[in-house]
RODO-2510 file (C-alpha; in nm, 4 decimals, decimal comma):
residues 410
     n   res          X          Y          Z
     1     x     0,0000     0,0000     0,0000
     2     x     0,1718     0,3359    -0,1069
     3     x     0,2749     0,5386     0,1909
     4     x     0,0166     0,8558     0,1156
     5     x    -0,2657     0,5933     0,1483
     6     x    -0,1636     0,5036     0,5025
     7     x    -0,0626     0,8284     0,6363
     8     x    -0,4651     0,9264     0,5106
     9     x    -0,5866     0,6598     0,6109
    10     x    -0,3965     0,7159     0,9916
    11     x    -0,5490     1,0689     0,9649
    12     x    -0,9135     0,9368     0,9287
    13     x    -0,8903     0,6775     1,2245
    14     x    -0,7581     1,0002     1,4365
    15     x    -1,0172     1,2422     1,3567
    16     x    -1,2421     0,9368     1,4686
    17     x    -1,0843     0,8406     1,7352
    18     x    -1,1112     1,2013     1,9107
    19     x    -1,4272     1,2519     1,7635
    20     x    -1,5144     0,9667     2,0477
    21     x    -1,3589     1,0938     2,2807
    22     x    -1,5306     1,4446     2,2328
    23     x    -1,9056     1,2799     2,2970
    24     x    -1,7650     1,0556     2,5183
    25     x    -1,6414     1,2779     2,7266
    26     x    -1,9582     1,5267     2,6778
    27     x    -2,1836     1,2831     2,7230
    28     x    -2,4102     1,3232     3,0542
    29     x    -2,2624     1,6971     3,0693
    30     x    -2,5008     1,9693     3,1222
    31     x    -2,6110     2,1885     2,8324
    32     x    -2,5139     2,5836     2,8960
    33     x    -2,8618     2,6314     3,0424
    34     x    -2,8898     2,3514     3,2550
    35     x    -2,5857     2,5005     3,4011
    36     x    -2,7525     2,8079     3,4811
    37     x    -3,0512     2,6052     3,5962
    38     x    -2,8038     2,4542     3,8523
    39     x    -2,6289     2,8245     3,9488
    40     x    -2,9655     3,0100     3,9748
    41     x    -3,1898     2,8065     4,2347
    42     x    -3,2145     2,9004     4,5954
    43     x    -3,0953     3,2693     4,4991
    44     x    -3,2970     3,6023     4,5139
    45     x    -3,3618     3,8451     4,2511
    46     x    -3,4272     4,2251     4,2771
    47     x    -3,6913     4,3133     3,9823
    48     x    -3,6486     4,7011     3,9786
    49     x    -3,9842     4,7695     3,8224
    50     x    -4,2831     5,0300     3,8191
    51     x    -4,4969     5,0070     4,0725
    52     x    -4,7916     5,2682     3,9957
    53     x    -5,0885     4,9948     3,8681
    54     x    -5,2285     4,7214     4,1573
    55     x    -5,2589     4,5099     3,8202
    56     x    -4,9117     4,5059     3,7198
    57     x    -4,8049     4,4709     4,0665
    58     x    -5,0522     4,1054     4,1200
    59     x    -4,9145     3,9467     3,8255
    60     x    -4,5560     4,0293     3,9319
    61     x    -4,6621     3,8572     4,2746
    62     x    -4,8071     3,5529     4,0383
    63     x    -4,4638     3,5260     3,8982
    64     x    -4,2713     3,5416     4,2335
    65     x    -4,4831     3,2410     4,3029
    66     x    -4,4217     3,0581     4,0138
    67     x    -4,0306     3,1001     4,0690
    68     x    -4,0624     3,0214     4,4303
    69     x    -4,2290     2,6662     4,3442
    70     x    -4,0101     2,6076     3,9985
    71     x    -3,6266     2,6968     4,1388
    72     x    -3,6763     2,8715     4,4803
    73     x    -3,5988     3,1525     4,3959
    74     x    -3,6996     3,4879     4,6050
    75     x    -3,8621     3,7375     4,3593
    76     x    -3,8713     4,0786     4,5261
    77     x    -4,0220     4,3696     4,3673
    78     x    -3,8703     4,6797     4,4053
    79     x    -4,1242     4,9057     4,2947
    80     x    -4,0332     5,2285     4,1433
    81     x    -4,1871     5,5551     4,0348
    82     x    -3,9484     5,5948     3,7626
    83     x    -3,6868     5,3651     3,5731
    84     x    -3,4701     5,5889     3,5609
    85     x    -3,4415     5,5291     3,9668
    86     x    -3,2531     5,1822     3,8900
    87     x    -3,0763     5,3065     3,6299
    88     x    -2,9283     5,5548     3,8600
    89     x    -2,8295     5,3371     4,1183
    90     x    -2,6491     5,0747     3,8196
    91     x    -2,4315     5,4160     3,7336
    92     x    -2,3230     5,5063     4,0724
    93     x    -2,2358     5,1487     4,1822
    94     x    -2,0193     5,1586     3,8735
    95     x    -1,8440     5,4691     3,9559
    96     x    -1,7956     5,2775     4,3082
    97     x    -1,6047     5,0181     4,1197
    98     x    -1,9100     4,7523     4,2145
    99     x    -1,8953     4,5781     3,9253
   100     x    -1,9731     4,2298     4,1154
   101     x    -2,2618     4,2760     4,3577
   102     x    -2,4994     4,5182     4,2125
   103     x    -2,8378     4,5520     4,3846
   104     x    -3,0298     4,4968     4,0986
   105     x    -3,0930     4,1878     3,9382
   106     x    -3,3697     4,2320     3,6569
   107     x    -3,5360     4,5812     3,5217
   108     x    -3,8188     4,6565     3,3345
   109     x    -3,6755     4,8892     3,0823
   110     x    -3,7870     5,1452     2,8263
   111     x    -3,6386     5,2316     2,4766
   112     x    -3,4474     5,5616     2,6684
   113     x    -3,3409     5,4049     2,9748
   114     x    -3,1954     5,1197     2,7535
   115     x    -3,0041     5,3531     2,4883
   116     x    -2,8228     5,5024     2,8449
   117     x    -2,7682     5,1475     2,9804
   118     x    -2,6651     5,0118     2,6681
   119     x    -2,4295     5,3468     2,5894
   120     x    -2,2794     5,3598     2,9514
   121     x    -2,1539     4,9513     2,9676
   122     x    -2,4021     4,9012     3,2176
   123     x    -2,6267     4,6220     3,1177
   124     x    -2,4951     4,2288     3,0750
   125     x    -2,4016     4,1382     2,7137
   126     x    -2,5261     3,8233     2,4936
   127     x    -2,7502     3,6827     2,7182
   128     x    -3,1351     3,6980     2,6225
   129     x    -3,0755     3,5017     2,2742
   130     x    -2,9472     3,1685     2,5227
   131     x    -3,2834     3,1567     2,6575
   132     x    -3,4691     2,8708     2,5426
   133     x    -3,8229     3,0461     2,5826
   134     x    -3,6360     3,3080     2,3509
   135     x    -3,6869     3,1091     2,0490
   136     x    -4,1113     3,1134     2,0951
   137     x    -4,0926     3,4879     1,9987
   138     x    -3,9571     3,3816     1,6787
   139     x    -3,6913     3,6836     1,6576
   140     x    -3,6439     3,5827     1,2394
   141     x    -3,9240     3,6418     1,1346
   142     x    -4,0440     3,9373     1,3957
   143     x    -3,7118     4,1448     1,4064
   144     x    -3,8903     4,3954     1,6726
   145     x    -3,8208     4,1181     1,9181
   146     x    -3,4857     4,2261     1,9313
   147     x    -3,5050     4,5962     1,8492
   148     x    -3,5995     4,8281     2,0944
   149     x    -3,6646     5,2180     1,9767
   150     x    -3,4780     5,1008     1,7064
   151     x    -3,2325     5,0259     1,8509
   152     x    -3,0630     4,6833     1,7883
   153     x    -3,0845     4,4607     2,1496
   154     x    -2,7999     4,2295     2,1092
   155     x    -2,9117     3,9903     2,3109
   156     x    -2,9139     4,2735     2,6284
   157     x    -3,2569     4,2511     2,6506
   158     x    -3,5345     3,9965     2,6456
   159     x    -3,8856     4,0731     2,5244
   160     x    -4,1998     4,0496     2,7822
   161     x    -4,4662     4,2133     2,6006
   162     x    -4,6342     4,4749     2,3613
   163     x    -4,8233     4,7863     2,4511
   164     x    -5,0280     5,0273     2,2318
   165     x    -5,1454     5,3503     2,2814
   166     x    -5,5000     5,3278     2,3639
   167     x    -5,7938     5,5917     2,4270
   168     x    -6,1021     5,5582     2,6627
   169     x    -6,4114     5,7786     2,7013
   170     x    -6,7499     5,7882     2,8749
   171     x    -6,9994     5,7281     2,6563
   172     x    -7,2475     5,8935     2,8226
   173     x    -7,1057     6,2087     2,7904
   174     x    -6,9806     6,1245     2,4399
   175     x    -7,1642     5,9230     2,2547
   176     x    -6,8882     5,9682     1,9412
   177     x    -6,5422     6,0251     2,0740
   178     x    -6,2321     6,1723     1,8231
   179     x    -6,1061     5,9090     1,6122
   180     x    -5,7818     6,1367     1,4578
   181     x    -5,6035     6,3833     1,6234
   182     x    -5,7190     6,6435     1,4030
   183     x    -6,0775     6,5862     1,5432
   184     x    -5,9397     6,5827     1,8795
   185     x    -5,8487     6,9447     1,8787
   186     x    -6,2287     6,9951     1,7044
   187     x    -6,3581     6,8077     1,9898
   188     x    -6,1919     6,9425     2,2721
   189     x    -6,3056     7,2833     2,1486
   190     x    -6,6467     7,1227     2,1648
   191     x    -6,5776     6,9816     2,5296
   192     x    -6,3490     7,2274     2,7636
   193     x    -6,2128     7,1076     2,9683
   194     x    -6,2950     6,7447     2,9292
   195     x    -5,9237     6,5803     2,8118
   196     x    -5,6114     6,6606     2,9445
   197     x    -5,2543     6,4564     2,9337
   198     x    -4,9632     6,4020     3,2302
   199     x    -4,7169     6,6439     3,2112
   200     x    -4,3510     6,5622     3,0640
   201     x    -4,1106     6,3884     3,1307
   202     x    -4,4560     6,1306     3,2495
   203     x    -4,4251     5,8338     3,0139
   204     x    -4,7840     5,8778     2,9142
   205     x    -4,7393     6,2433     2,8105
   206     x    -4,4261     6,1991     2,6100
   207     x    -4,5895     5,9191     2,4849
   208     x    -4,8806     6,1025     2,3840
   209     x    -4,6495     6,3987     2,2294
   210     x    -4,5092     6,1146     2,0375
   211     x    -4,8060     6,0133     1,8948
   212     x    -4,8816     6,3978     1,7817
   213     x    -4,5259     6,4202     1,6400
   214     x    -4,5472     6,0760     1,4742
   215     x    -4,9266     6,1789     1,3226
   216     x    -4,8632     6,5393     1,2342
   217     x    -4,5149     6,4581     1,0317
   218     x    -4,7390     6,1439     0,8384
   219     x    -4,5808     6,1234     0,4853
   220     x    -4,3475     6,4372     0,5491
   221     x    -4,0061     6,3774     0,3427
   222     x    -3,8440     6,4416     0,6417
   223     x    -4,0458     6,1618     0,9067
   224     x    -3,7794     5,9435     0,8533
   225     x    -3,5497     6,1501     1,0745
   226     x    -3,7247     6,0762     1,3491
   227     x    -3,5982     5,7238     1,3587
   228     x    -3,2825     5,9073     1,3814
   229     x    -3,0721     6,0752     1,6384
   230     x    -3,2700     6,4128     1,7126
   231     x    -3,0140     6,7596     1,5784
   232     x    -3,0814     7,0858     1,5244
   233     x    -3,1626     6,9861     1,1872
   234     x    -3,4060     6,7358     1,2628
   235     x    -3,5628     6,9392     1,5052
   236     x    -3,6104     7,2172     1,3221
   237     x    -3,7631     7,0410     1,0967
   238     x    -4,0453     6,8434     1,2745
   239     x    -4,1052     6,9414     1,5932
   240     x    -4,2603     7,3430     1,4773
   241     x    -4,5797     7,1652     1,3741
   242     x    -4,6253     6,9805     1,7217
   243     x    -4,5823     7,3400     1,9166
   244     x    -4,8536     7,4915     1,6360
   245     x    -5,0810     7,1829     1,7326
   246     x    -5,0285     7,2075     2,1118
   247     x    -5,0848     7,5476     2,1047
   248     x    -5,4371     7,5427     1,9441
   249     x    -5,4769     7,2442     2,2348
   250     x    -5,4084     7,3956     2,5770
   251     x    -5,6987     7,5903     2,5670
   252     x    -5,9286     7,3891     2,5930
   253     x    -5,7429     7,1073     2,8151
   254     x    -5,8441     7,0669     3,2004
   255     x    -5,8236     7,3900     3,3344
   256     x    -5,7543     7,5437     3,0356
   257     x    -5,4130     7,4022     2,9660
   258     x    -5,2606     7,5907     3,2625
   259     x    -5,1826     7,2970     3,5017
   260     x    -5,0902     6,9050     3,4180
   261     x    -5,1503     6,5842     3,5918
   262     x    -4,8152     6,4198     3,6990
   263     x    -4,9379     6,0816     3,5763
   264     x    -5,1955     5,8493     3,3785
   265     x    -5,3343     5,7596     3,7339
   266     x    -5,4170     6,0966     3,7886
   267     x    -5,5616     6,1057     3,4899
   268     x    -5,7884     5,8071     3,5051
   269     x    -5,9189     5,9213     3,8891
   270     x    -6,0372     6,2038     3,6756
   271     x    -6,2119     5,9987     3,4454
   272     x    -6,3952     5,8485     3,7310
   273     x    -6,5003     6,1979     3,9332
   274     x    -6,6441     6,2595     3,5863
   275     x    -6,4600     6,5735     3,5450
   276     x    -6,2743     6,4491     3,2132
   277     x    -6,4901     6,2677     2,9503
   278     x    -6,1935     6,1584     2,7251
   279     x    -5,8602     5,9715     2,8829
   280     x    -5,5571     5,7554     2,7253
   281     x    -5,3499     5,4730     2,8436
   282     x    -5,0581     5,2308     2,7519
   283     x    -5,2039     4,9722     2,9559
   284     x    -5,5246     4,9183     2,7529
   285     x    -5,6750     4,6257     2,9810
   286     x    -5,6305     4,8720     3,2909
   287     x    -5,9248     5,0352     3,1573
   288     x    -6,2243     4,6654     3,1900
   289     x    -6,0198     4,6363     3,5427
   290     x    -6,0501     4,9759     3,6638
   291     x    -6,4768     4,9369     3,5800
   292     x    -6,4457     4,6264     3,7364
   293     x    -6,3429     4,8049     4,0653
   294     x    -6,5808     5,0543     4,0421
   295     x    -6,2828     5,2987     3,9957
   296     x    -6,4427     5,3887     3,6496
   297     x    -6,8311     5,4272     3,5766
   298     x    -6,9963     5,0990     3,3624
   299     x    -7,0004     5,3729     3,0323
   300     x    -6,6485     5,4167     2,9884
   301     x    -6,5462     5,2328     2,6521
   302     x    -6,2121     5,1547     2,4970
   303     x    -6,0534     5,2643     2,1004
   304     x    -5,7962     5,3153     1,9131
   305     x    -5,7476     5,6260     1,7130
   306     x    -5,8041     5,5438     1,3546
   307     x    -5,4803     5,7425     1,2403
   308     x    -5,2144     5,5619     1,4357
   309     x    -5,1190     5,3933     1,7419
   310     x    -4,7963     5,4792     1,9415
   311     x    -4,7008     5,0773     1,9877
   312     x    -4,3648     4,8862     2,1522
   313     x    -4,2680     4,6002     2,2742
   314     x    -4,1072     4,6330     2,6601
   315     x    -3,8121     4,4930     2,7364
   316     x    -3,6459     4,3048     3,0531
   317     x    -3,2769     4,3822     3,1372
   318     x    -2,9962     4,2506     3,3389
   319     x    -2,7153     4,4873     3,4921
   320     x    -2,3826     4,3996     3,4114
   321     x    -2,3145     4,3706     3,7834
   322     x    -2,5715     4,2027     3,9082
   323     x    -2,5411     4,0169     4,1896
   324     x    -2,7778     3,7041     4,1095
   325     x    -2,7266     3,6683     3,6974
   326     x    -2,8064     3,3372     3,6821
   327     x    -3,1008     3,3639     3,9077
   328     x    -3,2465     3,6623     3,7007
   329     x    -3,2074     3,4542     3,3434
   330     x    -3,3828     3,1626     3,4694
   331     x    -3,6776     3,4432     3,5961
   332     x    -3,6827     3,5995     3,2761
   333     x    -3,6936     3,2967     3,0631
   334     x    -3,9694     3,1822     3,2944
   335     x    -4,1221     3,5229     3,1943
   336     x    -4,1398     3,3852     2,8322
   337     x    -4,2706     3,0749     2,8949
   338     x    -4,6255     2,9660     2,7201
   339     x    -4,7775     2,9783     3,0956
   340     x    -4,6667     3,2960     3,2070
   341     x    -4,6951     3,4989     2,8736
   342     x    -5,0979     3,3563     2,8395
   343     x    -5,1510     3,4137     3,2359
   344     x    -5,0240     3,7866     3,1567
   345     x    -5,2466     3,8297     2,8275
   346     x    -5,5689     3,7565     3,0419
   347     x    -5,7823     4,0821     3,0485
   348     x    -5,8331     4,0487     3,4191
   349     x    -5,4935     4,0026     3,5008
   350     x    -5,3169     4,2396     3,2901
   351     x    -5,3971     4,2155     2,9330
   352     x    -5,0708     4,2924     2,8304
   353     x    -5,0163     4,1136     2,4381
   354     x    -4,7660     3,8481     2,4524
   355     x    -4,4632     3,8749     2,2278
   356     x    -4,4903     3,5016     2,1526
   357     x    -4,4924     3,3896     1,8012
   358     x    -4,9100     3,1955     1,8456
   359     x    -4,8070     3,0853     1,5307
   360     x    -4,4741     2,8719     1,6155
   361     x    -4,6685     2,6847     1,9084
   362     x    -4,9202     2,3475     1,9497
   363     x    -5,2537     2,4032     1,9100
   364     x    -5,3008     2,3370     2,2760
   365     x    -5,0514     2,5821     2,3499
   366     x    -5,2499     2,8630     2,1264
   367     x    -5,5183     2,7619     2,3268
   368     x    -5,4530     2,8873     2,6339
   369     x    -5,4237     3,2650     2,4829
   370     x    -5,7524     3,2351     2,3179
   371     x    -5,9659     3,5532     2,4884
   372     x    -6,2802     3,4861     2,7343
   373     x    -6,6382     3,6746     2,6327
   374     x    -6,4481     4,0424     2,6258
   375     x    -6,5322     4,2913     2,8787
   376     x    -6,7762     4,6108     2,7438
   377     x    -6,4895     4,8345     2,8741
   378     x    -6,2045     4,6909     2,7006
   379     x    -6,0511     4,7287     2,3508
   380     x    -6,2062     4,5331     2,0877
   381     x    -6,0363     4,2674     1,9471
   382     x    -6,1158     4,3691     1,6056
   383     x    -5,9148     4,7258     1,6270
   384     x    -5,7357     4,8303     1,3314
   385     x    -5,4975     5,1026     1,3572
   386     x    -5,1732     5,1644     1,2294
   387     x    -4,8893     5,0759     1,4468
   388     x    -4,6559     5,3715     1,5100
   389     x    -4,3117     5,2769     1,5613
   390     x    -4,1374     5,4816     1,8857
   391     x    -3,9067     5,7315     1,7234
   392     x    -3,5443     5,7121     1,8669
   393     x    -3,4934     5,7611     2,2213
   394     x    -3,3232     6,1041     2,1862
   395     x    -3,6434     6,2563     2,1031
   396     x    -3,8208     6,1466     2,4336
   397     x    -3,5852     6,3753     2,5639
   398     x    -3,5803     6,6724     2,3504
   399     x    -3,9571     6,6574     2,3728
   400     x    -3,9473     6,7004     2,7449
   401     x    -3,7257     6,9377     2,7835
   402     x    -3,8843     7,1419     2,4947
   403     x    -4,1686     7,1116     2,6126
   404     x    -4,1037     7,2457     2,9621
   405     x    -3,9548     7,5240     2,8549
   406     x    -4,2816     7,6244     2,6359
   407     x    -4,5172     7,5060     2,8567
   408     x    -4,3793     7,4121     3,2109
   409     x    -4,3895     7,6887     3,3792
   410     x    -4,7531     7,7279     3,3090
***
């Protein structure tokens, strides 16, 4: 046999050989996650998140439970008013050179709050995409899964669910609420006094500002900028028509556009003393549970403007420095799971839209988000309104502070 014929045929039975002694050697090894399955029981977890709707606040209780029985782990809600609180307190235990035992574990983030995170170093790289759960949302063929104010995730955030700006009125005092924003401003001229919005920096009123911006800049050459780091430029260009708008507005808000309410609670206890017959949310199934507590009359109905609907998916983060990593992963996968994603759809428990692809799952597993008869209050299924993408987080800024220096000292 000539010698090149051996030495191949050598080089075969040793690319075998270790090839054997690879899955040998794997073999009863735990995968990557099983590891972290191992590292993450019997641990607490600090889940810096709002705490301003008794909703919200039950499920997160329903998924300390959950974690308690599945891994024993300690799921502690640290409620806050604002992210920004827990983004705060991840900067200045950097700047302390804590870069081991941070105090929070897991945040519920928004698109700004992220681009700081994600700018300053200060969330944990690469680790949503190792979830298992992960996969369910499909991330291929719905890229918005891991994009978040257009921004691109990689893999420091995981999905847990989508949100849409959604109206509410009492239609007893208005049988035929605004459907665009341009009949808004007709309508409010109609109705003093009867809408108002939470003053900036609120989430709900730069939301709603958003939504203006977003509608009055439809089909302008230039709305593309606004997916774009704000400038001068930029702002020159869009945001004159929002002041015009707003202007025309305040007039007619609750008490005459001269003072704000701080939040959308604020603004829904108005909605229930009557004294405002038009209201928004993000959280449209707050609205059928609010009724349901008699913290809103029977007549208060739920829409969706017919010219666009300020929508996003919300995110869940990990600090780089987080004390309990592991712990918080297996939390947040459990947070993506079939059960917990259809327990959080449920109108009466928060109504929040999963960010599961139905499509990718068993029948019986579809099942389970398949609605109950739907409350009078809440948002038809049947909806259709454009989604509006957020704009990039640098304009939730320069709309607050622009706007406070038009309108905040009012």
């Amino acid at each position: 046999m000539p010698k090149t014929r051996l030495v191949l045929r050598y080089m075969r039975l040793t690319l075998l050989l270790s090839a054997l002694v690879t899955a040998l050697t794997s073999y009863g090894q735990p995968t990557h996650f099983e590891t972290i399955q191992q590292q993450g029981q019997n641990q607490p977890v600090y889940f810096h998140a709002w705490g301003g709707d008794a909703q919200i606040n039950a499920y997160i209780q329903w998924l300390a439970s959950e974690v308690k029985a599945a891994y024993n782990i300690d799921l502690v809600h640290v409620k806050l008013n604002d992210t920004s609180e827990a983004v705060n307190r991840v900067l200045a235990e950097k700047s302390a050179a804590n870069h081991n035992n941070g105090q929070v574990d897991l945040i519920w983030i928004n698109g700004a709050n992220f681009a700081a995170m994600a700018k300053n170093k200060l969330l944990a790289p690469d680790w949503a995409f190792e979830l298992p759960n992960f996969a369910l949302t499909n991330p291929d063929k719905n890229p918005a899964m891991s994009r978040d104010f257009s921004l691109p995730t990689q893999g420091m955030e995981a999905p847990w669910g989508q949100a849409a700006l959604t109206f509410y009125y009492d239609s007893v005092a208005t049988p035929v609420p605004p459907k665009t924003l341009t009949e808004l401003l007709s309508w409010s001229k109609q109705n003093p006094g009867r809408f108002s919005y939470p003053k900036p920096p609120d989430f709900l009123g730069v939301s709603f500002l958003k939504y203006a911006l977003l509608v009055l800049n439809n089909n302008r050459p230039a709305q593309h900028l606004l997916y774009q780091p704000a400038t001068p430029q930029s702002q020159a260009l869009l945001l004159p028509e929002l002041w015009q708008f707003l202007d025309k507005l305040h007039p007619y808000l609750w008490r005459s556009g001269r003072y704000f309410v701080s939040s959308g609670i604020t603004l829904r206890r108005l909605m229930g003393d009557t004294e405002l017959s038009l209201a928004f949310t993000f959280s449209a199934p707050e609205v059928a549970g609010a009724v349901e507590r008699f913290d809103l009359p029977r007549s208060i109905r739920s829409y969706a403007m017919a010219d666009g609907s300020l929508s996003n998916i919300h995110f869940i983060a990990i600090p780089y420095n987080a004390a309990h990593q592991a712990s918080a992963k297996l939390v947040a996968n459990f947070m993506l799971s079939v059960k917990a994603q259809a327990k959080k759809q449920q109108a009466m428990v928060w109504g929040d839209r999963t960010v599961l692809d139905l499509s990718a799952l068993t029948p019986k597993q579809q099942e389970k988000f398949k609605p109950a008869k739907p409350h009078l209050s809440a948002l038809p299924i049947n909806s259709n309104s454009p989604a509006l993408s957020e704009p990039h987080p640098s304009w939730s800024n320069l709309l607050t502070h622009e706007w406070l220096k038009r309108y905040g000292a009012q």
